[in-house]
Each structure stands twice: as structure tokens, then as C-alpha cells.
VOBA-1610 file (N, C-alpha, C; in pm, whole numbers, padded with zeros to 5 digits, always signed):
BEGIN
Unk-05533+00200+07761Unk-05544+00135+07632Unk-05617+00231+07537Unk-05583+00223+07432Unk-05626+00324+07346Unk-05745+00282+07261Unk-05827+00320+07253Unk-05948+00283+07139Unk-05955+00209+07015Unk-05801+00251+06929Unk-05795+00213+06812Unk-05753+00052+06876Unk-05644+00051+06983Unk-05602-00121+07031Unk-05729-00110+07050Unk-05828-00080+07116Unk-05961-00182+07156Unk-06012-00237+07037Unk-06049-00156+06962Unk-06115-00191+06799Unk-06033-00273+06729Unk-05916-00276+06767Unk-05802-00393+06710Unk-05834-00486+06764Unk-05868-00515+06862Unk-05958-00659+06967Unk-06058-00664+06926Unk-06164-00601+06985Unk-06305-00642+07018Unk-06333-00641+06813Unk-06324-00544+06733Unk-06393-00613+06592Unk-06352-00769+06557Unk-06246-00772+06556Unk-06208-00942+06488Unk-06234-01066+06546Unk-06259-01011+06709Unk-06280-01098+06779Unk-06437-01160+06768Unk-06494-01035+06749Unk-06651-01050+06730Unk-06711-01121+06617Unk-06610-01111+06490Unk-06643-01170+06378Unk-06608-01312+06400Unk-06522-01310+06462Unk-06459-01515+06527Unk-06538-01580+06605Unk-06606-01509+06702Unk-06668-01538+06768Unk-06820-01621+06685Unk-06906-01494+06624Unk-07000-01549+06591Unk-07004-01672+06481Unk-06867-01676+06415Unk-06859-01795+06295Unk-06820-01894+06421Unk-06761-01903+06485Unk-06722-02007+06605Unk-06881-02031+06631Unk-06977-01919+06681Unk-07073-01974+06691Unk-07189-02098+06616Unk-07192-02032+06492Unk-07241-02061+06366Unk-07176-02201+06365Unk-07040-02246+06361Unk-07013-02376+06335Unk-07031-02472+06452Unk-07015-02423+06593Unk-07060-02503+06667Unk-07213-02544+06676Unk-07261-02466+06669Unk-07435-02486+06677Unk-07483-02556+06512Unk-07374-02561+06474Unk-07451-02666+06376Unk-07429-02779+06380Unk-07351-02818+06418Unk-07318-02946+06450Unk-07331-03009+06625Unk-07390-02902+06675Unk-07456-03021+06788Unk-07625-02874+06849Unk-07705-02976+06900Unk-07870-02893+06929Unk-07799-02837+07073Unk-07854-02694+07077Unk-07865-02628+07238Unk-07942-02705+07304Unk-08039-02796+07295Unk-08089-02878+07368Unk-08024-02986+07431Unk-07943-03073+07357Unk-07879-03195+07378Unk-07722-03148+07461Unk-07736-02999+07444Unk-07580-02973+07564Unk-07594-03006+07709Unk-07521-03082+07807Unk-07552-03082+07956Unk-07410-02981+08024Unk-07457-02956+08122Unk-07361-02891+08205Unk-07343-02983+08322Unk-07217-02976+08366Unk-07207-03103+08534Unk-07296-03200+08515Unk-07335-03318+08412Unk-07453-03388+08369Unk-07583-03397+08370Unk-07591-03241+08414Unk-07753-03258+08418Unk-07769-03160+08254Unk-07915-03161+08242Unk-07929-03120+08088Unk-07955-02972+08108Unk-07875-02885+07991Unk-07945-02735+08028Unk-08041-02692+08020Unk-08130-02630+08124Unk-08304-02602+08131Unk-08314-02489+08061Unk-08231-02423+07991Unk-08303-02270+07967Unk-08379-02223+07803Unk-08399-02189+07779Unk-08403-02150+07611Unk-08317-02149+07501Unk-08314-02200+07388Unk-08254-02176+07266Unk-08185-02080+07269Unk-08243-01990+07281Unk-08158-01808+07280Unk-08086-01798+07336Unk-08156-01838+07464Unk-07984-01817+07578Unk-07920-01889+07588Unk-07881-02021+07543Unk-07810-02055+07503Unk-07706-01996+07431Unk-07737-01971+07312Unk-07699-01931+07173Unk-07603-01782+07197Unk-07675-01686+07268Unk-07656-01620+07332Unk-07516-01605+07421Unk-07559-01717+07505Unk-07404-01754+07619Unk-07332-01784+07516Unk-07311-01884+07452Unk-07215-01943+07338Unk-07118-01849+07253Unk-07217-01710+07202Unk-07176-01653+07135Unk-07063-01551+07252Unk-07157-01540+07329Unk-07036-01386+07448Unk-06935-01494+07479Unk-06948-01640+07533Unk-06845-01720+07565Unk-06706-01726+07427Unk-06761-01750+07275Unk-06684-01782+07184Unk-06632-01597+07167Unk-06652-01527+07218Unk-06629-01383+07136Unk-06482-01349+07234Unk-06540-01385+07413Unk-06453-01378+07503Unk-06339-01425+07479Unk-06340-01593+07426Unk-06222-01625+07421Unk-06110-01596+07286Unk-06214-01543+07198Unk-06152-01512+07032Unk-06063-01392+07104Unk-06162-01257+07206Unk-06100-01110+07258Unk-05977-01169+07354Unk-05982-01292+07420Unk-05849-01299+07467Unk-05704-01318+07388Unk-05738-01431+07271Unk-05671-01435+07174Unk-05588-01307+07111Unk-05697-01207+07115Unk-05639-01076+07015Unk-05575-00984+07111Unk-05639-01000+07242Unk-05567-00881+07315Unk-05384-00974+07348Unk-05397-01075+07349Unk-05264-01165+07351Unk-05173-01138+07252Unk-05229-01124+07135Unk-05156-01093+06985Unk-05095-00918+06996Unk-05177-00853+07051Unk-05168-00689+07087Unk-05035-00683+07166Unk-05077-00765+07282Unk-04998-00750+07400Unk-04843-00814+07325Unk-04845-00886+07298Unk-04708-00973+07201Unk-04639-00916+07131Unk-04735-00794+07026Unk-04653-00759+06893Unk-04636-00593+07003Unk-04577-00561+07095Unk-04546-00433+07164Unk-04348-00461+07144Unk-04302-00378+07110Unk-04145-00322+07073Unk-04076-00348+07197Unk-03979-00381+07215Unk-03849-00381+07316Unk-03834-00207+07379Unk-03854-00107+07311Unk-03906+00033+07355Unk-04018+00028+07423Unk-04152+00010+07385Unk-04234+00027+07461Unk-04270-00060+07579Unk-04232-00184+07573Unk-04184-00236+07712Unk-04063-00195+07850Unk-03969-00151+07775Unk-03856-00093+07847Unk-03885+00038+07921Unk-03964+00158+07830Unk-03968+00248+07908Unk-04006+00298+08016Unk-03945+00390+08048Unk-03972+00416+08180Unk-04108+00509+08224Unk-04200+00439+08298Unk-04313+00503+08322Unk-04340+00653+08351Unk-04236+00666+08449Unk-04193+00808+08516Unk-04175+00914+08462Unk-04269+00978+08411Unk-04228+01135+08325Unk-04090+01220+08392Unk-04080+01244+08522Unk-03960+01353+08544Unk-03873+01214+08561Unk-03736+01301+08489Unk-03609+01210+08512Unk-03554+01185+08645Unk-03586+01294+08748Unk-03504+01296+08881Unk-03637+01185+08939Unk-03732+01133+08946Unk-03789+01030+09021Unk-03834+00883+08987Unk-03757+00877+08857Unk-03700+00754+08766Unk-03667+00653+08861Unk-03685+00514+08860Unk-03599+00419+09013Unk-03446+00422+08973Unk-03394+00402+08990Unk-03233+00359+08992Unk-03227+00282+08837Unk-03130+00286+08767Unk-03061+00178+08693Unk-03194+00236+08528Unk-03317+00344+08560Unk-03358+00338+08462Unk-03272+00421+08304Unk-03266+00402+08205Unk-03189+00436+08142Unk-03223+00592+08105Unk-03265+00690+08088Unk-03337+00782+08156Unk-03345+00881+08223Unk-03299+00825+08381Unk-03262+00882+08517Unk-03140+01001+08455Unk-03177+01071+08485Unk-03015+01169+08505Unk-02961+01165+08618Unk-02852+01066+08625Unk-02800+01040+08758Unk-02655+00963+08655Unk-02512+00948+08760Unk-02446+00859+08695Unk-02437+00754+08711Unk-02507+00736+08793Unk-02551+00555+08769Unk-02633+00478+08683Unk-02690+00569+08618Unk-02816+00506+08532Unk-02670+00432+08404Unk-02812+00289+08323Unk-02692+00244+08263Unk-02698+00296+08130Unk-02653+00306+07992Unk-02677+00346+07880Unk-02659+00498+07904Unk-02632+00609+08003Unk-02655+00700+08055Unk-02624+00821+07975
//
């Protein structure tokens, strides 16, 4: 994966994330959250904290989904294999006469 796709993820995601944060935590206290019904024991921060890496995670799945989606009928198709003679069968590619499109 290339850097510029990472920075195509991880920035936008990060900015979603923390407004995801920002609106959830205003409308309900890190105190009054329970997990499996018992109440969460830890600090404000870490809370806030988890919330935010949790909301950023799922914004970075979102974007790497959008990445992965907007990829060309070319760059899915091609063939991994740099030399043509160890291409699998049927790749379009192969120098062989069986390959199809050939």
C-alpha cells in the first residue's frame, strides 16, 4: 500500500473520528456508559480516549473500503507475475497460445 492511499485513509478518518467523538460525548457522560452491565471503572480520559481510537477505527475502515472499491477493472485484473513465461494459465499476459485476449 502506498503512503499517499494511507494518508487517503488514516487523515479523513481521523477528522471523523474525533467529531464522531465530540458528538457522542456530548450527549451521553463517560461515567453513565456500562459495558456487559456493569458500570465502566476507569477514568474520563480513557474513556474518551478508547472512544476516540474506537470511532477513528471504524471511520479508517470506512475509507480503506471506499479505496479498496474505487480500484479499476485493470488494476484488479492484472496479473501479479512480472515474467510472462510464469503467468498461471488463461492470464491475459502469458505468452503462450492459450492465454485469452492473447
Amino acid at each position: 500500500m502506498s503512503m499517499q492511499r494511507l494518508i487517503h485513509i488514516l487523515w479523513p478518518s481521523f477528522i471523523v473520528g474525533g467529531a464522531a467523538e465530540a458528538l457522542f460525548f456530548t450527549l451521553f457522560d463517560p461515567m453513565d456508559l456500562t459495558l456487559f452491565g456493569e458500570p465502566v471503572s476507569v477514568g474520563r480520559t480513557a474513556v474518551y480516549s478508547i472512544g476516540f481510537f474506537c470511532f477513528w477505527g471504524i471511520a479508517a475502515c470506512s475509507s480503506a473500503l471506499t479505496c479498496f472499491f474505487q480500484r479499476t477493472s485493470a488494476e484488479i485484473n492484472r496479473c501479479p507475475i512480472p515474467d510472462p513465461s510464469e503467468r498461471p494459465p488463461g492470464c491475459p499476459k502469458r505468452e503462450d497460445s492459450n492465454a485469452c485476449c492473447g
